[in-house]
C-alpha positions as CSV (number, residue, x, y, z in Angstrom):
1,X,-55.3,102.6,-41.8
2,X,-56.1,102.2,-37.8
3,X,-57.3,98.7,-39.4
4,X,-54.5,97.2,-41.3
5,X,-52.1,97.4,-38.0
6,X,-54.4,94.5,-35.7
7,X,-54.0,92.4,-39.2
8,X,-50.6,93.0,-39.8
9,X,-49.5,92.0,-36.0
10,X,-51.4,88.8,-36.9
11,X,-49.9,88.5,-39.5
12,X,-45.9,88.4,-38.1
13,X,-47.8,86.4,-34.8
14,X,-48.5,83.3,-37.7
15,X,-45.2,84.0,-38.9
16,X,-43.2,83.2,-36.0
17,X,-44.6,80.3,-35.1
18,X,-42.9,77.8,-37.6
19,X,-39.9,79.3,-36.7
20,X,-40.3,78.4,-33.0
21,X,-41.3,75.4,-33.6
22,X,-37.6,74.6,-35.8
23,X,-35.8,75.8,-32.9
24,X,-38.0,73.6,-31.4
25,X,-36.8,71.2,-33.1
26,X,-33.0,71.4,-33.1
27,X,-32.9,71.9,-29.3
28,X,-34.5,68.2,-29.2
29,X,-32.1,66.5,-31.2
30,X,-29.0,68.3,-29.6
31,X,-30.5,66.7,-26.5
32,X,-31.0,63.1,-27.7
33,X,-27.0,63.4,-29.3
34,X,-25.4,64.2,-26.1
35,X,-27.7,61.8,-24.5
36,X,-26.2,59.1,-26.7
37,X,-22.7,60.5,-26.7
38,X,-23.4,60.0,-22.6
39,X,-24.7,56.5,-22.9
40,X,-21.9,55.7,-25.2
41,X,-18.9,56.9,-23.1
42,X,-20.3,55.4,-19.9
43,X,-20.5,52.3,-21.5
44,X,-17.6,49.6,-20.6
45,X,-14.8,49.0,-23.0
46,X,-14.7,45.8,-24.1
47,X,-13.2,42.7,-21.6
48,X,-10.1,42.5,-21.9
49,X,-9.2,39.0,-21.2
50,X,-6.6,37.4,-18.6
51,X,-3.0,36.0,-19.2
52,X,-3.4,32.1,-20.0
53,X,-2.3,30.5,-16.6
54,X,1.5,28.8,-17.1
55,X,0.9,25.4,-18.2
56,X,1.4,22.3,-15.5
57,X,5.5,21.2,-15.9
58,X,4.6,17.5,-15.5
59,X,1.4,15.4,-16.5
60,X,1.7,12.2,-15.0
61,X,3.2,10.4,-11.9
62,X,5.7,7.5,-11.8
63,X,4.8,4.4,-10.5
64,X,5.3,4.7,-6.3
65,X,6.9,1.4,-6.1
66,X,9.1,1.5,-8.7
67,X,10.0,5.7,-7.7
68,X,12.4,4.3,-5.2
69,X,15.5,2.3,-6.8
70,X,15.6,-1.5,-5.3
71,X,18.9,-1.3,-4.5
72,X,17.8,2.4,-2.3
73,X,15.2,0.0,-0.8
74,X,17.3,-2.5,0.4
75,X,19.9,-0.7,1.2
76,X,17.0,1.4,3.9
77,X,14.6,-1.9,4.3
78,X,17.1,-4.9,3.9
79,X,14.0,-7.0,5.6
80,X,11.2,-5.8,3.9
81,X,8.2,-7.9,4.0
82,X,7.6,-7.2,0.6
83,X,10.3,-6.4,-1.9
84,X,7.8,-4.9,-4.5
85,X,6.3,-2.5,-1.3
86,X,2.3,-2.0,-0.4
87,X,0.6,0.6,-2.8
88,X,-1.5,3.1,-1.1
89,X,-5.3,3.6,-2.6
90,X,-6.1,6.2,-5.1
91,X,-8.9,6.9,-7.3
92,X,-6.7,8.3,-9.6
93,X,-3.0,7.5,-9.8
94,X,-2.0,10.5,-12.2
95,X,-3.1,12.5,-9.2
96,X,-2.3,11.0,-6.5
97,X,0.0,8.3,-5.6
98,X,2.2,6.1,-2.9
99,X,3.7,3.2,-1.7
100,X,5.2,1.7,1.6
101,X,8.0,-1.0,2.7
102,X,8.5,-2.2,6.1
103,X,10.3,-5.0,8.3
104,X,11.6,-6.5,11.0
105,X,15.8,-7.8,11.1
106,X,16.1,-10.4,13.4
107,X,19.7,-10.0,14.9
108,X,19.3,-12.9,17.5
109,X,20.9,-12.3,20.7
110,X,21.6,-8.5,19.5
111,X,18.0,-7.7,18.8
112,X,15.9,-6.4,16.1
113,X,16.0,-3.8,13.9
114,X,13.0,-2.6,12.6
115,X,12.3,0.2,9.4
116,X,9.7,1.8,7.8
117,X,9.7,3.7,4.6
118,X,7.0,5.3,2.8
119,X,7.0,7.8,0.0
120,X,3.7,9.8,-1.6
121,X,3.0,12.1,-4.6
122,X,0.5,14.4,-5.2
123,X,0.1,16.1,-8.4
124,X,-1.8,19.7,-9.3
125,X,-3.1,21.1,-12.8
126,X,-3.1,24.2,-13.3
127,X,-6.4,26.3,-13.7
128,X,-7.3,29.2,-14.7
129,X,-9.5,29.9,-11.3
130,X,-7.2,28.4,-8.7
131,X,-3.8,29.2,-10.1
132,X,-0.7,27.4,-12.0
133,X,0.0,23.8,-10.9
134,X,3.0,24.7,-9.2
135,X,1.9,27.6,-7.5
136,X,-0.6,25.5,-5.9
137,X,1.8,22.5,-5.3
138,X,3.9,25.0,-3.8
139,X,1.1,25.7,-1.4
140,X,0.9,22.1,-0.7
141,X,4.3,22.0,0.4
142,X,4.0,24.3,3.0
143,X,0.8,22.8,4.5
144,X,3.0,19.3,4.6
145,X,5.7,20.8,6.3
146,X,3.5,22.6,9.0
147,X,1.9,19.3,9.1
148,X,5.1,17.1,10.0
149,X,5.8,19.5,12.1
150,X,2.9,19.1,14.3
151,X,3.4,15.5,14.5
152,X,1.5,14.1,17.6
153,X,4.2,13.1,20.4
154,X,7.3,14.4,18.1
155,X,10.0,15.0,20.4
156,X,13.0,17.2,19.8
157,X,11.9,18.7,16.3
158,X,14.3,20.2,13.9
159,X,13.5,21.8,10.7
160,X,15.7,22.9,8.2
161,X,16.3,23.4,4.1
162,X,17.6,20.3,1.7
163,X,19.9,21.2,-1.6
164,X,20.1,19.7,-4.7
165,X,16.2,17.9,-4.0
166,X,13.9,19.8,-6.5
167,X,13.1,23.0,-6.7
168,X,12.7,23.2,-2.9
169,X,13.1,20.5,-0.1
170,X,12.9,20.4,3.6
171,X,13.5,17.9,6.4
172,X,11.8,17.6,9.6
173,X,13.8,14.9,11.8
174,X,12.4,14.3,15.1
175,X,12.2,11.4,17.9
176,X,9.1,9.7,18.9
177,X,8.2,7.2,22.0
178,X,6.2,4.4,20.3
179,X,5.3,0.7,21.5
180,X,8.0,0.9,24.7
181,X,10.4,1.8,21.5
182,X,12.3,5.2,21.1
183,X,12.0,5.5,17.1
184,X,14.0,7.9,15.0
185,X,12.1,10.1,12.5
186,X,12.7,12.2,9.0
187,X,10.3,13.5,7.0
188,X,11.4,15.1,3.8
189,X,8.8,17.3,1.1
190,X,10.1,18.3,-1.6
191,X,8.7,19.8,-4.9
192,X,9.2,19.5,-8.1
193,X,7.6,21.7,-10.4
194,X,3.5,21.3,-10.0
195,X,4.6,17.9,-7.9
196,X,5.1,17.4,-4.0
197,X,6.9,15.0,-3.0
198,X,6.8,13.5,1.1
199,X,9.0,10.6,2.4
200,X,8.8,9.6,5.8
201,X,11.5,6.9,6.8
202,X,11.7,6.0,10.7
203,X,13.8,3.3,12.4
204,X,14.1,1.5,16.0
205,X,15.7,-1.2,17.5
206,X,14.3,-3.7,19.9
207,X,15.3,-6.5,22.1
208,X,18.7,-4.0,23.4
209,X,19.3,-3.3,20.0
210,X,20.4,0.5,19.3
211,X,18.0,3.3,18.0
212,X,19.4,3.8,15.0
213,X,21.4,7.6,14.6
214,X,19.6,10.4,13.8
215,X,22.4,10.8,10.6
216,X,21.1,7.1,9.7
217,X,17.5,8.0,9.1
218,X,18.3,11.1,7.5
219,X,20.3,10.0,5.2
220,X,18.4,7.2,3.6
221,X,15.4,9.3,3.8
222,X,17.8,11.6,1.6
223,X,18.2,8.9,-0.5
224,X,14.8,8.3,-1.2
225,X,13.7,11.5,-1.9
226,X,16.0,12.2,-5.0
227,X,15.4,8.9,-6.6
228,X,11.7,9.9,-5.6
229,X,11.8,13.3,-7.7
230,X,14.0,11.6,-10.7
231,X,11.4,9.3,-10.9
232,X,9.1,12.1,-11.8
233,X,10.9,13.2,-14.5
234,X,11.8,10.4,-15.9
235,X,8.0,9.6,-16.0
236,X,7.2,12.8,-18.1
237,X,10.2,12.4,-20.3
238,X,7.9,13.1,-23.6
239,X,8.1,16.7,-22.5
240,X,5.8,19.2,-20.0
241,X,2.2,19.7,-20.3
242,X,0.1,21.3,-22.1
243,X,-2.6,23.5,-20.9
244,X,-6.0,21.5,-21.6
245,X,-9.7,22.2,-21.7
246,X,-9.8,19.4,-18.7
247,X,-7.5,20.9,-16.2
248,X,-9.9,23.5,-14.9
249,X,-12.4,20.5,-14.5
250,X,-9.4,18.1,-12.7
251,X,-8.2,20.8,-10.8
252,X,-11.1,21.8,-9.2
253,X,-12.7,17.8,-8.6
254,X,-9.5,16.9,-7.4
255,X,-8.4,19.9,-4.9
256,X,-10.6,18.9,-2.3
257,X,-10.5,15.1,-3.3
258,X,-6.4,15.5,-3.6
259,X,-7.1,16.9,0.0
260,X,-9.5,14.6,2.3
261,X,-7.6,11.8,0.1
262,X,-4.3,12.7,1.3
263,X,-4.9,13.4,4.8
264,X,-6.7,10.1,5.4
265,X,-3.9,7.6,3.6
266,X,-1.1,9.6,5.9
267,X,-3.5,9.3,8.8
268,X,-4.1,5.6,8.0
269,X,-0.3,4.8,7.7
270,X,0.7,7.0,11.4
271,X,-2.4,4.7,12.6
272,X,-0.8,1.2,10.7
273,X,2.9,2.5,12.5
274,X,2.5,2.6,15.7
275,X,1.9,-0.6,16.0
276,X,4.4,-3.0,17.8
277,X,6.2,-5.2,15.4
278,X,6.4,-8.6,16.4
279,X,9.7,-9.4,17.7
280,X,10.2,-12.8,15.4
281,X,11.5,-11.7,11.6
282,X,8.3,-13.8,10.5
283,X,6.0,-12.1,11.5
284,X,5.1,-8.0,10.5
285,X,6.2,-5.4,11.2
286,X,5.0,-2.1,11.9
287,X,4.4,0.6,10.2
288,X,4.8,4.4,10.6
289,X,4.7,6.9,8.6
290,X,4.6,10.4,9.0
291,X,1.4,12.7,8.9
């Protein structure tokens, strides 16, 4: 009897053990489901992606010399040395684009009249990166208008909002000492959807002939503008954009391009305007044309 109780303890000792070893068992597998319920809620929902960027309102640009009516031409150049006007460079004219007109009215014994006009577009695509087209053309606009303002030698600067020219406009009229000349100035940028739009027109007279009004130069430069911005429209009559694979690739080559290129014709025509003009009718005129 003393015998049988060491062999039945050893007996319920063997017992036990598979039943240790199931709880065993169960406690490891709750561990590896909450580990993968853990893993599974920490990991991220899926990307959600971003708004499509508003499509570009206009794909192409008019042609600069022809974006200023020849009757508005002659009306603000009656001497032009070139009715047709003087293109500015561009690697890409649906981008970027301009033209000039200048010259020289002999008056005889009253003098000379001399006038410069000038008027540049600059185009942005919208990208999914760097924003809608005219969000960034509206950023444009406000580094032109800073810019005119800072003209070098601009005396007697006024600033101030245009109506009915775009979706927003504003003219910077000031007077400038140039060549032993007093010259009148007025710079207008407007924008038109993802389009900026700058015209510079400047006057003077020479030989005792009268600087022209400060009303004068702002009005044709008025002028110029809204035929300027029709212009664009009428170019993109087949309707607005539509977003493309391509923009995000244009927008991005061309925003410094649109940039450096920009800055360096407007430098090149303030260089090309101070010039004197000669005083004989014959012989050019020069040019100026606003930063």
């Amino acid at each position: 009897m003393h015998r049988s109780a060491p062999r039945l303890t050893r007996i319920l000792a063997c017992a036990a053990v598979p039943v240790m070893l199931v709880v065993a068992g169960c406690s490891s597998d709750s561990g590896d489901k909450k580990d993968a319920d853990s893993a599974a809620s920490a990991s991220p929902s899926a990307t959600k992606s971003e708004p499509a960027v508003e499509a570009a309102k206009f794909a192409e640009l008019p042609d600069p010399c022809k974006a200023v009516e020849a009757k508005t031409v002659k009306s603000l150049v009656p001497s032009a040395k070139s009715k047709n006007g003087t293109r500015s460079k561009s690697s890409d004219t649906s981008v970027r684009a301009g033209c000039s007109w200048n010259g020289l009215a002999d008056k005889g014994v009253k003098g000379s009249q001399y006038r410069w006009l000038d008027v540049g577009f600059t185009r942005f695509a919208s990208d999914q990166t760097l924003g809608s087209g005219a969000a960034r053309a509206g950023e444009e606009f406000d580094k032109q208008v800073r810019k005119s303002e800072a003209t070098d030698g601009a005396k007697n600067v006024a600033t101030g909002s245009v109506s009915g020219i775009g979706d927003q406009a504003t003219k910077i009229a000031y007077d400038q000492s140039k060549t032993d000349e007093d010259f009148r100035f007025t710079t207008i940028v407007a924008r038109t959807g993802n389009v900026v739009v700058v015209v510079n027109y400047n006057g003077a007279g020479y030989a005792g002939s009268k600087t022209p009004s400060a009303e004068t130069i702002l009005k044709g430069a008025t002028m110029a503008a809204k035929d300027a911005v029709a212009a664009v429209a009428d170019a993109n009559a087949g309707g607005a954009e539509s977003p493309k694979a391509t923009d995000k690739a244009t927008g991005k080559a061309t925003d410094k391009a649109t940039g450096k290129a920009t800055d360096k014709a407007t430098d090149k025509a303030s260089d090309d305007s101070s010039k004197k003009p000669s005083r004989k009718p014959s012989s050019s005129a020069t040019s100026k044309s606003s930063d």
